[in-house]
C-alpha positions as CSV (number, residue, x, y, z in Angstrom):
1,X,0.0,0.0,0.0
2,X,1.3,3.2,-0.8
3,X,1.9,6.2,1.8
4,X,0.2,9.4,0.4
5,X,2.3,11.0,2.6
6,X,5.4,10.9,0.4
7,X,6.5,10.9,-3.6
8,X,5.8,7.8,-5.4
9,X,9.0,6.8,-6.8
10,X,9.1,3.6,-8.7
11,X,11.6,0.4,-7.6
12,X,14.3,0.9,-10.4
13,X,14.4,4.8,-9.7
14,X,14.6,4.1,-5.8
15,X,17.0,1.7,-6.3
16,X,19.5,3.9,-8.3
17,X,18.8,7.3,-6.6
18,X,19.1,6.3,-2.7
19,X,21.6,3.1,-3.3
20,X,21.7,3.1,1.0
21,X,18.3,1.5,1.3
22,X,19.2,-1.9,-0.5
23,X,23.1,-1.6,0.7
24,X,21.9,-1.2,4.1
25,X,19.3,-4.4,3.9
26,X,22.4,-6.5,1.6
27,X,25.5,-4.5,3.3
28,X,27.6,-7.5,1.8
29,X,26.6,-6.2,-1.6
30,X,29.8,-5.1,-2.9
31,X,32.4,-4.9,-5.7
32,X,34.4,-8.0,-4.1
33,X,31.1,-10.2,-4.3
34,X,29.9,-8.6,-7.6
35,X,33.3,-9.9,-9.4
36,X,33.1,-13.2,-7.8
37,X,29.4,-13.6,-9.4
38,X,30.1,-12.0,-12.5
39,X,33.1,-14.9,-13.5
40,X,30.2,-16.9,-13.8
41,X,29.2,-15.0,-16.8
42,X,29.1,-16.5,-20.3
43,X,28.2,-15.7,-24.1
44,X,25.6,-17.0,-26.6
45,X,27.3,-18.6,-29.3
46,X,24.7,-17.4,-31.4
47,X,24.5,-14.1,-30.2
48,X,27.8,-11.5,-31.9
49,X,28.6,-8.9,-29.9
50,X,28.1,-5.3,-31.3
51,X,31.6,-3.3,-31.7
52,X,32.1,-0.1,-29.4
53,X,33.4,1.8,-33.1
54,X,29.9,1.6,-34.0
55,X,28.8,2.5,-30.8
56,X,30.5,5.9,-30.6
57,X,29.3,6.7,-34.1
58,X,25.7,6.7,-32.8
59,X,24.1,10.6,-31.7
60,X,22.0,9.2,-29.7
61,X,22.4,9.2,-25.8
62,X,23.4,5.8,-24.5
63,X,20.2,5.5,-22.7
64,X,18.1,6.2,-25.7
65,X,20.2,3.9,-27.8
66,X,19.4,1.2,-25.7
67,X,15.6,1.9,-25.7
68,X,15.7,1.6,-29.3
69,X,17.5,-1.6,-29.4
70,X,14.9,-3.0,-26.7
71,X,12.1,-1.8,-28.5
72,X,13.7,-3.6,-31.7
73,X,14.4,-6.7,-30.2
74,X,10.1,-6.9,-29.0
75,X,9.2,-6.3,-32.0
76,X,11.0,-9.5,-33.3
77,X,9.4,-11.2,-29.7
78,X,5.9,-10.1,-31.6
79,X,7.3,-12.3,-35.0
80,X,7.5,-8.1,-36.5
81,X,10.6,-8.8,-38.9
82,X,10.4,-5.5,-40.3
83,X,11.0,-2.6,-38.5
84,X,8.5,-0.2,-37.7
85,X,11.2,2.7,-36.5
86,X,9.0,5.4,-35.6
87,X,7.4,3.0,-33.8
88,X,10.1,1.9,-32.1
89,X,11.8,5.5,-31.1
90,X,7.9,6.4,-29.8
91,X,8.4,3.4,-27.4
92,X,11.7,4.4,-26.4
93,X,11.0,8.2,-25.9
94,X,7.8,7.1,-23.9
95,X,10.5,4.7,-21.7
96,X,13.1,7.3,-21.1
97,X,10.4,9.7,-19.9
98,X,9.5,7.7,-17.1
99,X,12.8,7.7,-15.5
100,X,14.6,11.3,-17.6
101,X,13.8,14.3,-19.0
102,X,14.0,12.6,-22.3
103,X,13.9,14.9,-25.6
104,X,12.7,12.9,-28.9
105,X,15.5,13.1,-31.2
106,X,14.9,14.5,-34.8
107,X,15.5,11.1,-36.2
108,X,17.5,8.2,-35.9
109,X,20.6,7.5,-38.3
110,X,21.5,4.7,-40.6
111,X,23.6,3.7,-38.2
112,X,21.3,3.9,-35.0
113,X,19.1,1.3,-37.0
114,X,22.3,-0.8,-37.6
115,X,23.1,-1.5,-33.9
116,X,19.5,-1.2,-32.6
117,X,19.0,-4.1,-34.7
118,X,21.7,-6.5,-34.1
119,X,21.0,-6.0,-30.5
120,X,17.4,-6.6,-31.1
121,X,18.5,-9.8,-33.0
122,X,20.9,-10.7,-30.3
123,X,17.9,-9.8,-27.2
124,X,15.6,-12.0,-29.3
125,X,18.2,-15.2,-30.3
126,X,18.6,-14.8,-26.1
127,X,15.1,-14.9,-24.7
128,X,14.5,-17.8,-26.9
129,X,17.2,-19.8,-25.7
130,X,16.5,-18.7,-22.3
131,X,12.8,-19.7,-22.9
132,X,14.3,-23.1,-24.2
133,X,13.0,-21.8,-27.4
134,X,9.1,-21.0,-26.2
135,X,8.7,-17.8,-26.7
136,X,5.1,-17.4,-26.0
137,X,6.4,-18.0,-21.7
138,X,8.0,-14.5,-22.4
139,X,6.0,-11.6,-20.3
140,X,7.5,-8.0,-21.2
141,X,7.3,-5.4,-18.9
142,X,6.4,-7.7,-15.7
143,X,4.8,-6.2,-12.9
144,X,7.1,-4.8,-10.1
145,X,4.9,-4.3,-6.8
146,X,5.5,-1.1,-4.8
147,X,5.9,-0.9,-1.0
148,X,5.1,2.6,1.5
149,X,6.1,5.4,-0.9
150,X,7.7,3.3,-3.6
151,X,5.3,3.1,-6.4
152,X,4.8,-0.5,-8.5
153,X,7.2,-0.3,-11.7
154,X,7.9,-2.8,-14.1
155,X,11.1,-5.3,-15.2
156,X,12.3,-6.2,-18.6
157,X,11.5,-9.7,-19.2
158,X,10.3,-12.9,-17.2
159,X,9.6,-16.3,-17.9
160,X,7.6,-17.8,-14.9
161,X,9.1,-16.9,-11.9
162,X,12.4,-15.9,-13.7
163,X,12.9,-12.5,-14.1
164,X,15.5,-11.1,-16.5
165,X,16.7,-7.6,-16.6
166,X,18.7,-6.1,-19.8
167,X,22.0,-4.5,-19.6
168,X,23.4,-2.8,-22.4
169,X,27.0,-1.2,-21.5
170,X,30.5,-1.7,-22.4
171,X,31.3,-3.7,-19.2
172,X,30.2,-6.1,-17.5
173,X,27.3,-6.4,-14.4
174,X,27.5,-3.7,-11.9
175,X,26.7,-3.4,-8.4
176,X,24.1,-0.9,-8.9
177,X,22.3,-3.8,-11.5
178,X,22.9,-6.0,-8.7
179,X,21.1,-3.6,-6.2
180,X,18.4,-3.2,-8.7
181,X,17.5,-6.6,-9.0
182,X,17.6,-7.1,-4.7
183,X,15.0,-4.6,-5.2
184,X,12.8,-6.2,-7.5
185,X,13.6,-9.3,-5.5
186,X,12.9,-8.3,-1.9
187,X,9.7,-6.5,-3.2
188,X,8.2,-9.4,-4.9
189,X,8.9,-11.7,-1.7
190,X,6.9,-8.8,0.4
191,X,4.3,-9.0,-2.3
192,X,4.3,-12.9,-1.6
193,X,3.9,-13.2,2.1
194,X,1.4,-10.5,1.6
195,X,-1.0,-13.1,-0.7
196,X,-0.5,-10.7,-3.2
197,X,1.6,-12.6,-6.2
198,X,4.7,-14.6,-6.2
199,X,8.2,-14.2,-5.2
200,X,11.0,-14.1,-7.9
201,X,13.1,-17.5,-7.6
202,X,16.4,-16.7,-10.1
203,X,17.3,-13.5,-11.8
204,X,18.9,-13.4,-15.3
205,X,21.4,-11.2,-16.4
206,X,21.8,-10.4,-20.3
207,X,24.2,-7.6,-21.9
208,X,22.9,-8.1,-25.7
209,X,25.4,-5.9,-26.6
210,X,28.3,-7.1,-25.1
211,X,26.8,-10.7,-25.4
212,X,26.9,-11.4,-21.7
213,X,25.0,-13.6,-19.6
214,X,24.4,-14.5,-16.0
215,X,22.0,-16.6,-14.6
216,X,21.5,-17.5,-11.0
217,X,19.2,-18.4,-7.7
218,X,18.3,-15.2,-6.1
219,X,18.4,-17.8,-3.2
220,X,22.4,-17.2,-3.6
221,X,22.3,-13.8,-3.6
222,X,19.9,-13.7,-0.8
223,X,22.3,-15.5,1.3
224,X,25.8,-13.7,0.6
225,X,24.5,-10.4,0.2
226,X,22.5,-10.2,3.1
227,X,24.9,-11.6,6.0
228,X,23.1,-15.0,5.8
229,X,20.0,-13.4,7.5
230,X,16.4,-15.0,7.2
231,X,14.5,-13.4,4.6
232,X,11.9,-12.2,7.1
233,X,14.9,-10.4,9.1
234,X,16.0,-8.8,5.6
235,X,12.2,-7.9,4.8
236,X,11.8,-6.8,8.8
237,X,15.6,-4.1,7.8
238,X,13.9,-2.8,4.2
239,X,10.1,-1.8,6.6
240,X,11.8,-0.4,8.9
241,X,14.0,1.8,6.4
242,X,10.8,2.5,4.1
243,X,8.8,3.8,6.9
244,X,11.7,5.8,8.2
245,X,11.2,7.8,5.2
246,X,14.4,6.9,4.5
247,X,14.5,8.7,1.1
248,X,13.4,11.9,2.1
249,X,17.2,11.8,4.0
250,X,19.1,11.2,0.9
């Protein structure tokens, strides 16, 4: 339920703007533990990663890039071969404007439409695999449930009870993609106990551009992160934290 008393703000924004909600609940959630995870990462042998020359050629901002390329790739999810790009740059303006003060660009280049597509290709080629090639199990934009003052938001992907967030920079995962997922996590398992929906079980990790990918338990992350407290201690830490009104402090 959501406190009228403070600004909704939605669980990815929350997550990124006052980093000392989730790294107080998970205080293990570090760059030492973040490397350790990521050398679990592997490629798609399907899947080519994009090169950073064509990258730097693009005008557009990184984020709305990468809107573009996720709009690309679930338009080949809806069996769309062709690209419908004003379409696809509507969806992505709409996106950025949630979280930014997004400006529509003019147009999109020649070489925008390059990389948003072989990203697109490479998002697609990876939910299927993912999806052990059933597409139709793929939910876009699954619901995020909000908690106090932080408003419901939504994820990437999700098969089941699988969630799968998108990463598209030059690197590999961060902590701040690791403290957005805990998020997502710790909400859903509130929204659970609550008899309101389902907790997520494993969280997937996929860099189409870099052709990463990381799969694990949230179980795992659960336990390191969080000082191998119970779940209900971790939830008990986030409540108290949320009705502090924590964020109106940072």
């Amino acid at each position: 339920m959501l406190n009228p008393r403070m600004p909704a703000r939605d669980p990815r924004t929350v997550s990124r703007d006052i980093p000392g909600i989730i790294d107080t609940v998970f205080p293990q959630l570090n760059s030492s533990l973040v490397g350790y995870y990521n050398q679990d990462c592997d490629t798609i042998d399907e899947c080519k990663a994009v090169d950073d020359a064509n990258i730097v050629k693009s005008s557009l901002s990184r984020a709305m890039l990468f809107e573009l390329c996720v709009a690309r790739g679930e338009e080949l999810l809806s069996n769309r071969i062709e690209p419908d790009w004003e379409q696809n740059l509507r969806t992505a303006v709409n996106r950025q404007r949630k979280h930014f003060d997004a400006t529509a660009p003019q147009k999109i280049d020649a070489i925008d439409k390059k990389i948003a597509n072989q990203i697109g290709q490479n998002l697609h080629i990876g939910l299927r695999i993912i999806s052990s090639k059933n597409l139709n199990d793929v939910a876009i934009s699954p619901k995020i449930p909000g908690y106090n003052w932080i408003s419901n938001g939504v994820g990437d992907f999700s098969i089941n009870d699988t969630l799968i967030e998108i990463k598209c920079t030059n690197k590999r995962f961060s902590a701040s993609d690791y403290r957005q997922v805990m998020m997502y996590w710790i909400l859903s398992y509130i929204n659970a106990i609550e008899g309101n929906g389902f907790e997520w079980k494993n969280i997937v990790l996929f860099n189409p551009r870099k052709n990463i990918i990381l799969e694990l338990p949230f179980d795992d992350l659960i336990y390191s992160f969080g000082r191998w407290r119970s779940k209900i201690e971790l939830v008990e830490t986030f409540s108290s934290l949320v009705a502090d009104g924590i964020g109106e402090r940072f």
